[in-house]
C-alpha positions in Angstrom: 85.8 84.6 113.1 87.3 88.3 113.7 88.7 87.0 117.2 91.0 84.6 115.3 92.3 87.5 113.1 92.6 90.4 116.0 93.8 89.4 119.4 94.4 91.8 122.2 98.6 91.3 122.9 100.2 89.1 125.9 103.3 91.4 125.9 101.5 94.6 126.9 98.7 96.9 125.4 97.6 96.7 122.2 96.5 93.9 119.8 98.0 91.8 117.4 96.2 91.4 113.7 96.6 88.6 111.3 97.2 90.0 107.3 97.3 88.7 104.2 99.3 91.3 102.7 98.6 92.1 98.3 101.0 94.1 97.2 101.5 96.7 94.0 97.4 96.5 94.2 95.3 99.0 91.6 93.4 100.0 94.7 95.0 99.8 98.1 92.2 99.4 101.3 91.1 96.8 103.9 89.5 94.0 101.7 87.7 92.3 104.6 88.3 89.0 106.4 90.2 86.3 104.0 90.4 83.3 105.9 91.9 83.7 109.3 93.3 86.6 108.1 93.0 90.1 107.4 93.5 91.5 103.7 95.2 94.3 103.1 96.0 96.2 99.9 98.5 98.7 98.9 100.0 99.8 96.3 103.7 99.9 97.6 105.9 97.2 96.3 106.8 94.1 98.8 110.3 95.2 97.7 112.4 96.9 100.9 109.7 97.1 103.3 108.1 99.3 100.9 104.6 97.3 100.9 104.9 96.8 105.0 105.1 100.3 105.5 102.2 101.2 103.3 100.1 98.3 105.3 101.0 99.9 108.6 100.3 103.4 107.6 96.8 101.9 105.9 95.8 99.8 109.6 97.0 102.9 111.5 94.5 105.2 109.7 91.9 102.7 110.0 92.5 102.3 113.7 92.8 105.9 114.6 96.2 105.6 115.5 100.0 107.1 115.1 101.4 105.0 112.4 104.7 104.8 114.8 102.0 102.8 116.7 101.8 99.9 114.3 104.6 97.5 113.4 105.1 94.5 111.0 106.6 91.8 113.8 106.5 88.5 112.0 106.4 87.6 108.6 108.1 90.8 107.2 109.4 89.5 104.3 106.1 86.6 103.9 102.4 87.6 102.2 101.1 86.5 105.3 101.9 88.5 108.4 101.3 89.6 112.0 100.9 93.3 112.5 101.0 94.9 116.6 98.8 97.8 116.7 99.1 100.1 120.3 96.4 102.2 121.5 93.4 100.2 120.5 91.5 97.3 122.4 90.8 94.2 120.1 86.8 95.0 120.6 87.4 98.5 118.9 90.1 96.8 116.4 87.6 94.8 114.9 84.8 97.4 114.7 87.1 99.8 112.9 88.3 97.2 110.6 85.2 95.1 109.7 
């Protein structure tokens, strides 16, 4: 199930993760596997990239990673989105964030 959510990238190094993103949450955190996706929540508003910031700074600590290493790239302004993480194989991805 976790290798529908976190891929390793085609474009280069890295992986790509599938989120269900939950905004203005009481208590922000990786919720687990919802679906084929990922949920994630902050409590940022989903109001000026607000709440995609806070979701990359959250995977980036997760993953051990620079948060300039994680980027929303589709579905910015959607619940559901595709997140690029750099530095991080999809095998080590998916332990960190199971």
């Amino acid at each position: 199930m976790w290798n529908h959510i976190v891929q390793d990238a085609t474009d280069g190094p890295g992986v790509v993760i599938r989120v269900k993103a939950i905004p203005n949450a009481k208590h922000p955190g990786v919720g687990g596997a919802l679906g084929d996706r990922l949920k994630v929540k902050v409590n940022a508003p989903p109001e000026g990239g607000k709440a995609n910031a806070a979701i990359c700074e959250l995977i980036a600590v997760r993953l051990g990673v620079k948060a300039s290493a994680v980027q929303v790239v589709d579905g910015a302004t959607s619940p559901e989105k595709t997140v690029r993480a750099e530095g991080v194989s999809a095998q080590d991805a998916i332990t960190l964030l199971a």
